[in-house]
Structures are given as C-alpha cells and as structure tokens.
PyMOL Python script that loads the backbone (N, CA, C, O; Angstrom):
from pymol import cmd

cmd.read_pdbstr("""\
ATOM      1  N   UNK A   1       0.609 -47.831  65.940  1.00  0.00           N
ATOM      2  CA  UNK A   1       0.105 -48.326  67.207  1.00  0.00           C
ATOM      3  C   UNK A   1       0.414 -47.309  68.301  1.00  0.00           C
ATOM      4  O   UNK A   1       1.513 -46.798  68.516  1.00  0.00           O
ATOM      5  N   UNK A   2      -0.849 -47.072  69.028  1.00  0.00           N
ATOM      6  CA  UNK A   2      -0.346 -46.559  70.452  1.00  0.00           C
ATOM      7  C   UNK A   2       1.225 -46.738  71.323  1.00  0.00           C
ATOM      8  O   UNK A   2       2.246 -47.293  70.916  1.00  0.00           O
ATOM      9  N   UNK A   3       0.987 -46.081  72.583  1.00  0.00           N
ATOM     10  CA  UNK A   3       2.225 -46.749  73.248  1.00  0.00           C
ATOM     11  C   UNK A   3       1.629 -47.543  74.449  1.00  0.00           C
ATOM     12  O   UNK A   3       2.217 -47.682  75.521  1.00  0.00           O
ATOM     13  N   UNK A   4       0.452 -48.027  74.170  1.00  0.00           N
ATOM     14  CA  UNK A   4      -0.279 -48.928  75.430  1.00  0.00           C
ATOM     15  C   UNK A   4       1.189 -50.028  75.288  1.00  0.00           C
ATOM     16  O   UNK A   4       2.148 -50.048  74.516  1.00  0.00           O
ATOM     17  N   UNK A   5       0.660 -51.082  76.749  1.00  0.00           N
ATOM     18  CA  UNK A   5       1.636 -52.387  76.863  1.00  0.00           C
ATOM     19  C   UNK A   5       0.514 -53.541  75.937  1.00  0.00           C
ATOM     20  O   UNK A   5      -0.473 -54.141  76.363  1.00  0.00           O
ATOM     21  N   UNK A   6       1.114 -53.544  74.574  1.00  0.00           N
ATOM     22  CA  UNK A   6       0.449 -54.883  74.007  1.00  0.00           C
ATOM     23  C   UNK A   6       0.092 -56.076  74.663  1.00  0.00           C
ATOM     24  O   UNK A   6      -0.942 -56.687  74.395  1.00  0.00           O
ATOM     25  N   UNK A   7       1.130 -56.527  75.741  1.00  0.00           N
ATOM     26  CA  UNK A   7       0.824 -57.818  76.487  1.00  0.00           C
ATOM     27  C   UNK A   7       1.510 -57.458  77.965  1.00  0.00           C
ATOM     28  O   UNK A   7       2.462 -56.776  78.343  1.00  0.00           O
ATOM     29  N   UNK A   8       0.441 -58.343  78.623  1.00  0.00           N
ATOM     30  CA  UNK A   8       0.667 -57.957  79.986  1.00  0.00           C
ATOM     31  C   UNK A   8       1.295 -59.203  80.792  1.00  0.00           C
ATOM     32  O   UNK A   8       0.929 -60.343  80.504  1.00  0.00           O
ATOM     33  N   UNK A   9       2.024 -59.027  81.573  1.00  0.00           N
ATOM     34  CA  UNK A   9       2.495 -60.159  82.098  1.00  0.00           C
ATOM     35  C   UNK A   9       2.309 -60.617  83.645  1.00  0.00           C
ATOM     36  O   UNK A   9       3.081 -60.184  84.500  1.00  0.00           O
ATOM     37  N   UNK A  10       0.921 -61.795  84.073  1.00  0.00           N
ATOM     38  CA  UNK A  10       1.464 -62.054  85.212  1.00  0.00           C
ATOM     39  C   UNK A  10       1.784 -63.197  85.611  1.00  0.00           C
ATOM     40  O   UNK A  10       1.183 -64.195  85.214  1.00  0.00           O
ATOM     41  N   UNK A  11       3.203 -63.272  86.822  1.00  0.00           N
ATOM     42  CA  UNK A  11       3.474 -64.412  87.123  1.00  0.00           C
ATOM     43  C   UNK A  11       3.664 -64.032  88.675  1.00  0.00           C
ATOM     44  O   UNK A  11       3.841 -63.102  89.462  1.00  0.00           O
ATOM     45  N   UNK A  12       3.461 -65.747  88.514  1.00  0.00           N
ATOM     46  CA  UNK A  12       2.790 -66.434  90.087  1.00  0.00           C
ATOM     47  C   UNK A  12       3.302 -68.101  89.887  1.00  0.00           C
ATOM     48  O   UNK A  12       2.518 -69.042  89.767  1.00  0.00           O
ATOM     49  N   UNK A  13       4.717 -68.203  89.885  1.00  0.00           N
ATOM     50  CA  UNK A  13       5.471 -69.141  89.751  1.00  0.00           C
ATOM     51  C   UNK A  13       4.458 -70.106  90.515  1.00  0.00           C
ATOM     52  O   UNK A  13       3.688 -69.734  91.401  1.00  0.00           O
ATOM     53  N   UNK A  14       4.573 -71.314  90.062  1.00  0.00           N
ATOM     54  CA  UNK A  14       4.798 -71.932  88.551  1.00  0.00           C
ATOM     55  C   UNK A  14       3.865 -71.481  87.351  1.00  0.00           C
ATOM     56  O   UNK A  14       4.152 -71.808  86.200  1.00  0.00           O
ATOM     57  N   UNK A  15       2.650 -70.662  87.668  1.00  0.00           N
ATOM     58  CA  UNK A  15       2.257 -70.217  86.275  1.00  0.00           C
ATOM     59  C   UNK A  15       2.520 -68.831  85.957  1.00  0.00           C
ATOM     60  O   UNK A  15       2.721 -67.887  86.721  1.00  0.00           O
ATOM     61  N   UNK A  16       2.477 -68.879  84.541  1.00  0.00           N
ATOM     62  CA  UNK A  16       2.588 -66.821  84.003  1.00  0.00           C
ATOM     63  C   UNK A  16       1.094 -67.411  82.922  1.00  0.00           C
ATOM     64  O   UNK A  16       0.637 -68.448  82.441  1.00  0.00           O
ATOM     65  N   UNK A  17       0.721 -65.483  83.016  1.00  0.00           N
ATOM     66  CA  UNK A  17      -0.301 -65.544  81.885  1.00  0.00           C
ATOM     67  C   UNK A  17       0.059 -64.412  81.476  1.00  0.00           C
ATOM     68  O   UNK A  17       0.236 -63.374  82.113  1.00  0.00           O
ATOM     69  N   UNK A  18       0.210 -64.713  79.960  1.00  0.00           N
ATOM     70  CA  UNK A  18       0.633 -63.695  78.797  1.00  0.00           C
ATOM     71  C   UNK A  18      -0.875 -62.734  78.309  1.00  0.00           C
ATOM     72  O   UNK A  18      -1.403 -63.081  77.253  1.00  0.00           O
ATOM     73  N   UNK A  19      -1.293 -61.963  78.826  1.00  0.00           N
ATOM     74  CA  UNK A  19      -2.551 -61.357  78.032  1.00  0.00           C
ATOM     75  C   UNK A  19      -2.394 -60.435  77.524  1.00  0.00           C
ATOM     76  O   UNK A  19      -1.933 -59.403  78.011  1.00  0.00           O
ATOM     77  N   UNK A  20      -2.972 -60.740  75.741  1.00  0.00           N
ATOM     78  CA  UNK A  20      -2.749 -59.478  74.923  1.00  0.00           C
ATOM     79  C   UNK A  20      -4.036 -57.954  74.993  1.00  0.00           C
ATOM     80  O   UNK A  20      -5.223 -58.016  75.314  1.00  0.00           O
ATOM     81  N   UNK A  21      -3.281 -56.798  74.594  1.00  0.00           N
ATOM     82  CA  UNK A  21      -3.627 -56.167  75.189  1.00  0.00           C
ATOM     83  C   UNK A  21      -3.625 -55.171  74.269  1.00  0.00           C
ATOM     84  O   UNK A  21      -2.715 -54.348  74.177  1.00  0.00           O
ATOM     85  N   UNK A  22      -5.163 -55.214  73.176  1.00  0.00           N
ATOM     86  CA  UNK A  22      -5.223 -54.380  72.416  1.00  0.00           C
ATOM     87  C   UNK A  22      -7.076 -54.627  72.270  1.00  0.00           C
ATOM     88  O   UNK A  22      -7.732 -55.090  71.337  1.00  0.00           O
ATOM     89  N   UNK A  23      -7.437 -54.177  73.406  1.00  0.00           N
ATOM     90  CA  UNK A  23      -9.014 -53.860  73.412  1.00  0.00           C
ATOM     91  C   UNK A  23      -9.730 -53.135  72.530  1.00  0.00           C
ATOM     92  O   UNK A  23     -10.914 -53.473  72.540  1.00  0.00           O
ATOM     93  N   UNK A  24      -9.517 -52.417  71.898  1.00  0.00           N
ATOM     94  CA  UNK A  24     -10.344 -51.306  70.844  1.00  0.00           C
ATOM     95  C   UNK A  24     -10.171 -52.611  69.587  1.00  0.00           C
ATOM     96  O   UNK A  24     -11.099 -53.102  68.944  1.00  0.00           O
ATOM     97  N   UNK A  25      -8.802 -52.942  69.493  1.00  0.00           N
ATOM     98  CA  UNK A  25      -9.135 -54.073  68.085  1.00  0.00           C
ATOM     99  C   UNK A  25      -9.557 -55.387  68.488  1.00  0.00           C
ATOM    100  O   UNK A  25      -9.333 -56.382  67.800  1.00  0.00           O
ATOM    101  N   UNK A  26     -10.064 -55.408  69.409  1.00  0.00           N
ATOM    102  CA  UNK A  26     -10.274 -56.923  70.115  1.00  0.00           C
ATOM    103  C   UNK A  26      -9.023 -57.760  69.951  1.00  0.00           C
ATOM    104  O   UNK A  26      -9.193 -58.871  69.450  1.00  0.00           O
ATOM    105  N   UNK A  27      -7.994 -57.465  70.235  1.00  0.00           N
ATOM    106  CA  UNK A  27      -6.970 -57.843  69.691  1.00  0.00           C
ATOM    107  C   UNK A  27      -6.739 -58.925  68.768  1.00  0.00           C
ATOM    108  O   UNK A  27      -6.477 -60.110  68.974  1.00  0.00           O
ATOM    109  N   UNK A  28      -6.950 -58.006  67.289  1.00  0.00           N
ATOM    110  CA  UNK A  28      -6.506 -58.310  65.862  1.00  0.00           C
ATOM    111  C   UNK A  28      -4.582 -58.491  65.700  1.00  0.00           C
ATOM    112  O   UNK A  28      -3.620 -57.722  65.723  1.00  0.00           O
ATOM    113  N   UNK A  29      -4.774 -59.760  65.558  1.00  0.00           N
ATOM    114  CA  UNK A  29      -3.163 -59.676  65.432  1.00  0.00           C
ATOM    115  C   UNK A  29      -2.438 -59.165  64.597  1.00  0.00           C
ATOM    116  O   UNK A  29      -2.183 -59.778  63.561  1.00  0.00           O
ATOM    117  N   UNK A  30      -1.838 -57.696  64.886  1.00  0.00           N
ATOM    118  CA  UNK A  30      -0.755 -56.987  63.541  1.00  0.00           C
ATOM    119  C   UNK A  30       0.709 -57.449  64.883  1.00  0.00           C
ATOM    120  O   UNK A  30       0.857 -57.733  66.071  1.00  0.00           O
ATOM    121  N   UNK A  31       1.601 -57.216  63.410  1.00  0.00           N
ATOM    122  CA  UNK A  31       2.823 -57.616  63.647  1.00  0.00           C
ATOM    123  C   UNK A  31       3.568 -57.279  64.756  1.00  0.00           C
ATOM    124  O   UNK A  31       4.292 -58.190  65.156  1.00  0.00           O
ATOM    125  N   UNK A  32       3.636 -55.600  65.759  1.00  0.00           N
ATOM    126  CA  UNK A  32       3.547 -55.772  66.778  1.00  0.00           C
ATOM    127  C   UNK A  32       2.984 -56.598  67.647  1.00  0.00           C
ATOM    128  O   UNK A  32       3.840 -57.029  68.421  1.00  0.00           O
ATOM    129  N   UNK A  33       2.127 -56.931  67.821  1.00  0.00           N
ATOM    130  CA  UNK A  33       1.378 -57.758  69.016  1.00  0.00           C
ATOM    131  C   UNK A  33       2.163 -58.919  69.028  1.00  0.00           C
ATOM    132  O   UNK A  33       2.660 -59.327  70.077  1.00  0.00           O
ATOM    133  N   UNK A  34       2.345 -59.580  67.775  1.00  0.00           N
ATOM    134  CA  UNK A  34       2.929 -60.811  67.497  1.00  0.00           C
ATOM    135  C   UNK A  34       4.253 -60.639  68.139  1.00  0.00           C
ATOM    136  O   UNK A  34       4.622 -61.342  69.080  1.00  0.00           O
ATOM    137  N   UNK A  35       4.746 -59.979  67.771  1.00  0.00           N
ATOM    138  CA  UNK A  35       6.055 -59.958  68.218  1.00  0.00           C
ATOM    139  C   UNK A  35       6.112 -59.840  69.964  1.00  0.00           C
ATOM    140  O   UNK A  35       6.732 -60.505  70.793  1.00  0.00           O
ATOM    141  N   UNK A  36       5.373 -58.928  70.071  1.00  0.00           N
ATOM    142  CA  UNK A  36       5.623 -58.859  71.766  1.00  0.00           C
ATOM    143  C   UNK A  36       5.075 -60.073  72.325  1.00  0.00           C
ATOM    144  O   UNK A  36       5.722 -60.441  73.305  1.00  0.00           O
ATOM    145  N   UNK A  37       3.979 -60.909  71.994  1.00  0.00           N
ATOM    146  CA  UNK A  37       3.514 -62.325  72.766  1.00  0.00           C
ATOM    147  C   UNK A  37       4.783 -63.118  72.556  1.00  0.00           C
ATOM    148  O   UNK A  37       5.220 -63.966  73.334  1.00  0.00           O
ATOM    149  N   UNK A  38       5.419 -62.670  71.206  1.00  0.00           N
ATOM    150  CA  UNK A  38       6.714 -64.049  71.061  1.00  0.00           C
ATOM    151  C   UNK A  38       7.691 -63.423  72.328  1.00  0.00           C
ATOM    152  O   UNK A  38       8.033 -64.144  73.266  1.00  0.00           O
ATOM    153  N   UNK A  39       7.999 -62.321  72.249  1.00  0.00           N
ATOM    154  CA  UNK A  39       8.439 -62.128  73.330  1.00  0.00           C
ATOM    155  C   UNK A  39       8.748 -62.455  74.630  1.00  0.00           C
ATOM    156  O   UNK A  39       9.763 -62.759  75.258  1.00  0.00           O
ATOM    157  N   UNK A  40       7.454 -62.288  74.871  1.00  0.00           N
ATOM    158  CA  UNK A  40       6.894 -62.343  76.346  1.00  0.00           C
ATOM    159  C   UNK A  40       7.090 -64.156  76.677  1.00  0.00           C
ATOM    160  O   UNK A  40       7.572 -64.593  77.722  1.00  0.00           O
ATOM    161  N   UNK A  41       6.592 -65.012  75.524  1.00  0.00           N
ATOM    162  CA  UNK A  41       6.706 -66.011  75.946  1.00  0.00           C
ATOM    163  C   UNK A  41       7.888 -66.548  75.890  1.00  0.00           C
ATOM    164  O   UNK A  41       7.975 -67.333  76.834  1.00  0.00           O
ATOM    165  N   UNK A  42       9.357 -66.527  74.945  1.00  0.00           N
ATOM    166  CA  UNK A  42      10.458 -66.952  75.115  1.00  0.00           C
ATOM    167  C   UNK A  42      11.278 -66.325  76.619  1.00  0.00           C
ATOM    168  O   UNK A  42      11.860 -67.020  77.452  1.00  0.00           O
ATOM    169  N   UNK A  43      11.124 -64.975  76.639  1.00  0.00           N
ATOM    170  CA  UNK A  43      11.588 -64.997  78.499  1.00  0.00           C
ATOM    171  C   UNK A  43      10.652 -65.994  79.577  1.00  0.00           C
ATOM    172  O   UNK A  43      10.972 -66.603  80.598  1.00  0.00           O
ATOM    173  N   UNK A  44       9.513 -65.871  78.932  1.00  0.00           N
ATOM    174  CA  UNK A  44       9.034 -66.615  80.187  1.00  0.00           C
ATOM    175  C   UNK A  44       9.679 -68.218  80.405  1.00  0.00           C
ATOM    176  O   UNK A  44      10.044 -68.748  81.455  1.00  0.00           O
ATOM    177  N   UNK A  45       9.671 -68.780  78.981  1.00  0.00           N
ATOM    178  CA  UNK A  45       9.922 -70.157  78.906  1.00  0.00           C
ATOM    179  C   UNK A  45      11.616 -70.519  79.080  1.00  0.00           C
ATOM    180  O   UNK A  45      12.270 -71.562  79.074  1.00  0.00           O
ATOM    181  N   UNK A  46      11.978 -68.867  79.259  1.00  0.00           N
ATOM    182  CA  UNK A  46      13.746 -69.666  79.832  1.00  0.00           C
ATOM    183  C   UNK A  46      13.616 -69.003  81.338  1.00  0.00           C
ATOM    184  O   UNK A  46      14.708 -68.605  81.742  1.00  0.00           O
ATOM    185  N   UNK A  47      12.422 -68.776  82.345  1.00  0.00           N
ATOM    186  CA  UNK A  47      12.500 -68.641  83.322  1.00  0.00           C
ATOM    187  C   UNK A  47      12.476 -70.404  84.342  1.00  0.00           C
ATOM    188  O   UNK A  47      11.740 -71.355  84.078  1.00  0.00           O
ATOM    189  N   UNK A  48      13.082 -70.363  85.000  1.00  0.00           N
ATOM    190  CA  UNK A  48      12.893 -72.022  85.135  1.00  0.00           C
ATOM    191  C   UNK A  48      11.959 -72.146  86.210  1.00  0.00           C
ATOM    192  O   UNK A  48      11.600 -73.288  86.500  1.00  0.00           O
ATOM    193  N   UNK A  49      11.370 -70.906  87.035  1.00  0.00           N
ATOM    194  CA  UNK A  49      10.505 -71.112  87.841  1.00  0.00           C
ATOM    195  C   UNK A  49       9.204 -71.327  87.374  1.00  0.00           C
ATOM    196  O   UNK A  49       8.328 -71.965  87.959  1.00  0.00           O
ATOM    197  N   UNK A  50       9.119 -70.763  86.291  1.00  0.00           N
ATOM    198  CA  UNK A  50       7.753 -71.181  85.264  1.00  0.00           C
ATOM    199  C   UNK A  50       7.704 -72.027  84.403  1.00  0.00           C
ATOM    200  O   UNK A  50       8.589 -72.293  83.589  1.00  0.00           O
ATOM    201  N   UNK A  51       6.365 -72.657  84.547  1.00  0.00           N
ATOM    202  CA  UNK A  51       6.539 -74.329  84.102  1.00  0.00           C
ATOM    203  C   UNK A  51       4.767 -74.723  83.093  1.00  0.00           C
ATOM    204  O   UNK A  51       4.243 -75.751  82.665  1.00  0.00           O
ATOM    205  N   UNK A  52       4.380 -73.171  83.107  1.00  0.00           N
ATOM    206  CA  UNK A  52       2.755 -73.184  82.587  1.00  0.00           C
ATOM    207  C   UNK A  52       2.686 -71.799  82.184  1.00  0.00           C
ATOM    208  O   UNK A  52       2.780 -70.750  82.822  1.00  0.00           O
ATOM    209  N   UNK A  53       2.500 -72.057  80.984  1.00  0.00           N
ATOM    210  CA  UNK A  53       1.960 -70.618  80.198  1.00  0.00           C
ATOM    211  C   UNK A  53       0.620 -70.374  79.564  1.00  0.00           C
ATOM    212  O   UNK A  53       0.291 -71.004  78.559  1.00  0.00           O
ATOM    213  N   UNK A  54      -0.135 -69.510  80.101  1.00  0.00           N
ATOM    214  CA  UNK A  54      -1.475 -69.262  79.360  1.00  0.00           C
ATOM    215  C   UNK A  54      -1.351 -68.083  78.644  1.00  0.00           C
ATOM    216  O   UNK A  54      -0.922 -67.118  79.275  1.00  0.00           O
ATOM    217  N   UNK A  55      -1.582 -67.957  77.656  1.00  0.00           N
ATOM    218  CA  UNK A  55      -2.459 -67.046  76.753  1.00  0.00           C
ATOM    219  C   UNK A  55      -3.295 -66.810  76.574  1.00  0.00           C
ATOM    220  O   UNK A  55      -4.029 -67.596  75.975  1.00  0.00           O
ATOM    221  N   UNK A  56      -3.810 -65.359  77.046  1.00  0.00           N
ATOM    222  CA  UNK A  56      -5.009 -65.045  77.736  1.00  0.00           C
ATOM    223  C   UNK A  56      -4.900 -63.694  76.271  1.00  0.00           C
ATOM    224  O   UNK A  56      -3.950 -63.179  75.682  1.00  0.00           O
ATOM    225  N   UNK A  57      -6.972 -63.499  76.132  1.00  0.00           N
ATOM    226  CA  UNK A  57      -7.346 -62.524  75.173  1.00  0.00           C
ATOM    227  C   UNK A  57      -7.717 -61.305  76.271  1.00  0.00           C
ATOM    228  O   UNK A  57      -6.910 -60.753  77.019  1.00  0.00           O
ATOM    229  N   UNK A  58      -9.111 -61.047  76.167  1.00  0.00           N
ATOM    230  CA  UNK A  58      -9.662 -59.908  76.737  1.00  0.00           C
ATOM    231  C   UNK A  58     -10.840 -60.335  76.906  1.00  0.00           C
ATOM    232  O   UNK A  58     -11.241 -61.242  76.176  1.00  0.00           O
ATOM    233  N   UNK A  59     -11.831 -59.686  78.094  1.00  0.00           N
ATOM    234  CA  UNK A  59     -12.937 -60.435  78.363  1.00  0.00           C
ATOM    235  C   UNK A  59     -13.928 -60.218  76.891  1.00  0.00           C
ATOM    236  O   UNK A  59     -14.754 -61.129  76.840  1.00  0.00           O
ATOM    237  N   UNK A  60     -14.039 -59.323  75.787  1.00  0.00           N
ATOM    238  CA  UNK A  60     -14.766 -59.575  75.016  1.00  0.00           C
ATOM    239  C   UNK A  60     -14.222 -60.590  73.339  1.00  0.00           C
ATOM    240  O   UNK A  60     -14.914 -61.239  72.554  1.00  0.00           O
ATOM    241  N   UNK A  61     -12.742 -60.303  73.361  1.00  0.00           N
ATOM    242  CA  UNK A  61     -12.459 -61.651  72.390  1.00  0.00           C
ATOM    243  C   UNK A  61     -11.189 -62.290  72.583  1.00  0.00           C
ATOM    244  O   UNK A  61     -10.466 -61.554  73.255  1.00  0.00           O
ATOM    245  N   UNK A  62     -10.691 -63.242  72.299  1.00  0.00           N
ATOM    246  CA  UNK A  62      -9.585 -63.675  72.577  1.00  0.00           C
ATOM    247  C   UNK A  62      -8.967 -62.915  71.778  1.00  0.00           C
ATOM    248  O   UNK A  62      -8.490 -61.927  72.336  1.00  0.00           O
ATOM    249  N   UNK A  63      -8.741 -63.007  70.407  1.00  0.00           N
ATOM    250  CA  UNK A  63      -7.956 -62.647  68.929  1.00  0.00           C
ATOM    251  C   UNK A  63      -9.323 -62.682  67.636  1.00  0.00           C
ATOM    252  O   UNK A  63      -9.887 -63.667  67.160  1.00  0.00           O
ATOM    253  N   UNK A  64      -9.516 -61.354  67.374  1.00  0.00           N
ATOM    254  CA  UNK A  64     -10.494 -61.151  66.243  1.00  0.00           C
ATOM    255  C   UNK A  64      -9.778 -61.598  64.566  1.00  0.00           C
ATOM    256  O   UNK A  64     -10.372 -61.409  63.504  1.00  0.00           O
ATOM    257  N   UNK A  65      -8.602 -62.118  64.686  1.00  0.00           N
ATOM    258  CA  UNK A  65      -8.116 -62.780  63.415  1.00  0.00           C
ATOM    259  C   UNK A  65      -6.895 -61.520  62.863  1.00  0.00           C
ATOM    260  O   UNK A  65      -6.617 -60.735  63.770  1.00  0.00           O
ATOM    261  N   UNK A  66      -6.358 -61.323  61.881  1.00  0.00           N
ATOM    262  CA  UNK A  66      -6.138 -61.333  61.415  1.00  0.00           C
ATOM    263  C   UNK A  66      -5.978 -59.644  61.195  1.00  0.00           C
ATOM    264  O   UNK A  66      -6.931 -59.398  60.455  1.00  0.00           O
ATOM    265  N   UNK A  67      -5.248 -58.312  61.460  1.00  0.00           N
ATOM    266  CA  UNK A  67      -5.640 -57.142  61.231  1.00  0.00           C
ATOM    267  C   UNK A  67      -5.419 -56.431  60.040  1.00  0.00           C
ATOM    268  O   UNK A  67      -4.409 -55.842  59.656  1.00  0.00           O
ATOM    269  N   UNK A  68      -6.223 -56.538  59.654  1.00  0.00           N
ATOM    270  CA  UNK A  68      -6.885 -56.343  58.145  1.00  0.00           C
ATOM    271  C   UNK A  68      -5.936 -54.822  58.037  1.00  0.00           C
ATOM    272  O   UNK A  68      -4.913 -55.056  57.394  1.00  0.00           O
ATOM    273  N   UNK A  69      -5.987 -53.788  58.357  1.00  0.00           N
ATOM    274  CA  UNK A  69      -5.357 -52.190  58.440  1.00  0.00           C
ATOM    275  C   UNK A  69      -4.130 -52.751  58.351  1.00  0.00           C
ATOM    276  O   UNK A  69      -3.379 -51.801  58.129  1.00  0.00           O
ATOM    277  N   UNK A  70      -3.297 -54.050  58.409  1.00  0.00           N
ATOM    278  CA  UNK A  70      -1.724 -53.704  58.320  1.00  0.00           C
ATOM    279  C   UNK A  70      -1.883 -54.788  57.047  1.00  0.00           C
ATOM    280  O   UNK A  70      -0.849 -55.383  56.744  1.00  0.00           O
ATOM    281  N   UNK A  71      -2.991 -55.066  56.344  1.00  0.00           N
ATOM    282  CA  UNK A  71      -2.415 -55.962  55.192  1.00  0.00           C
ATOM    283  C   UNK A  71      -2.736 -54.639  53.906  1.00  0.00           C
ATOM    284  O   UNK A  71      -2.443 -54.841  52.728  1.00  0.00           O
TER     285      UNK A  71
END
""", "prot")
cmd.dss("prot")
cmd.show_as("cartoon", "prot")
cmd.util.cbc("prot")
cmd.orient("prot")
C-alpha cells in the first residue's frame, strides 16, 4: 500500500465521519484499511464529545468488497 491516509477523519462534535480513503480501489477492503477504520473508530468512540459516527466511502463507491490482490 501507498503512504496515502487510508481514513480520514472529520469531527464536528457531536458528530465524526470516518471516510475511507483508497480511491483507485474504490476502497476494496485489505487488511490495512480495516485496521485503520477500527482504529479511527475506537478513539473516536472513547472521545466523549462524540456521540455519532458515520462511515463514509468515496463519491464513486462506498466499499467494492473484498480485495481480491491480498487473498
């Protein structure tokens, strides 16, 4: 994987939106990505000012499934 930021984070207490951030694969979930959304969302969810989490894709897919190149 690149060194792009897999997921982007914005917050605007009381909401954050987690958007993943792998446009060329429409973001296909390989095990990086996964890991950084788990990430992203356990800090968010022990922030106590945030109380709403979205998970956001990319304007052309949310998650294309499954990334076939890391199986």
């Amino acid at each position: 994987m690149s060194e792009e930021r897999l997921v982007i984070v914005d917050r605007e207490p009381p909401i954050a939106v987690v958007q993943m951030n792998r446009p060329k694969q429409l973001n296909a979930l390989a095990a990086p990505l996964i890991g950084a959304v788990v990430d992203a969302l356990g800090e968010l969810d022990a922030d106590p000012e945030v109380r709403c989490l979205v998970l956001a894709g990319s304007e052309r897919a949310f998650a294309a499934g499954a990334d076939n190149g890391e199986m």
